[in-house]
C-alpha positions as CSV (number, residue, x, y, z in Angstrom):
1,X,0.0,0.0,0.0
2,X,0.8,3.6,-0.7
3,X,2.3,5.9,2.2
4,X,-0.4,8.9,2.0
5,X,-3.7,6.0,1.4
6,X,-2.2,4.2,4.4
7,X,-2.1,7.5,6.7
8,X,-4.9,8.7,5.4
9,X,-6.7,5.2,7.2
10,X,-4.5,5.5,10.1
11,X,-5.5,8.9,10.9
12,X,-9.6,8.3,10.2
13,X,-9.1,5.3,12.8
14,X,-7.2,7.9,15.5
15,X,-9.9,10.6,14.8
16,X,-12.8,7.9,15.2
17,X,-11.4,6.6,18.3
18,X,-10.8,10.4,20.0
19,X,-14.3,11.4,19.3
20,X,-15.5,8.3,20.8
21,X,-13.4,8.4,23.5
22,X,-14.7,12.1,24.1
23,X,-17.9,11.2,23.7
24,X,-18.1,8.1,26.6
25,X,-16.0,10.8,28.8
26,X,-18.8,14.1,28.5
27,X,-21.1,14.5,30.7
28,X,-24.8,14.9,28.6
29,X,-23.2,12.6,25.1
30,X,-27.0,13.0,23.0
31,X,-25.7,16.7,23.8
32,X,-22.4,16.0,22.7
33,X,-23.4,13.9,19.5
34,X,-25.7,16.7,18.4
35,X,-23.2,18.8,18.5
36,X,-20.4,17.0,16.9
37,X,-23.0,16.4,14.5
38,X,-23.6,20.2,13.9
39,X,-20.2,21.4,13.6
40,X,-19.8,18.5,11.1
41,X,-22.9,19.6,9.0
42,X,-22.1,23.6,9.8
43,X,-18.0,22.5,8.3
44,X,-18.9,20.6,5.2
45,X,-22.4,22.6,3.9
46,X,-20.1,25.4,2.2
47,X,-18.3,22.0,0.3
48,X,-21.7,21.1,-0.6
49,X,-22.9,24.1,-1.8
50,X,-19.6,24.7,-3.7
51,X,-20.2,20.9,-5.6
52,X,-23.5,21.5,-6.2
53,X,-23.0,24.6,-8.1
54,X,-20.6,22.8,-10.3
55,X,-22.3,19.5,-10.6
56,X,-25.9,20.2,-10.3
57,X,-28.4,17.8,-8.5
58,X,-31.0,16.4,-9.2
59,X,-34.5,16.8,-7.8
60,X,-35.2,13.2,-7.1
61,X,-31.9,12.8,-4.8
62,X,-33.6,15.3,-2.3
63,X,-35.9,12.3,-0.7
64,X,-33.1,10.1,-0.7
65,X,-30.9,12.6,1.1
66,X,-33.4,13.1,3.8
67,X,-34.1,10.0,4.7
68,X,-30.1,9.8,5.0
69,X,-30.2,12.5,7.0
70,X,-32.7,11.0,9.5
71,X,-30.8,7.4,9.7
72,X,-27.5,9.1,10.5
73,X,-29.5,10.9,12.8
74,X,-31.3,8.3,14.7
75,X,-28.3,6.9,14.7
76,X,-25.9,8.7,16.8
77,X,-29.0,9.9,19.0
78,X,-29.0,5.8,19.7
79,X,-25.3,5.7,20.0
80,X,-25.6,8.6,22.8
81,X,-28.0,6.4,24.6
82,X,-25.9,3.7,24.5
83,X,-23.1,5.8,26.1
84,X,-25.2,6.6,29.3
């Protein structure tokens, strides 16, 4: 394997593990999860914005995006839950 591929895993992996580790270790984590959650959305919605612009989307990806939305959602509100 490739150096930069290979620390690009190893350093996903380290980051994955620190949030988690911050998250058992706070003291409300469904806080905490929401709002990781919102600086990730708050970070990466100007990317979006910029892609869509240049790429387009269409209408009937909206649903599907949504109903992404409320999985991931769900999910880390259960994964907070889990962590009490």
């Amino acid at each position: 394997m490739e150096f930069t591929p290979f620390m690009l895993v190893v350093a996903s992996a380290f980051f994955h593990a620190l949030w988690n580790l911050m998250a058992k270790g706070s003291a409300d984590k469904v806080a905490y999860m929401w709002l990781m959650n919102l600086t990730s959305l708050l970070t990466t919605l100007p990317v979006f914005f910029l892609l869509l612009s240049d790429w387009g989307l269409p209408i009937t990806a909206v649903p599907y995006m949504l109903v992404s939305g409320l999985a991931e959602a769900l999910y880390f509100f259960s994964l907070g839950k889990a962590y009490e």
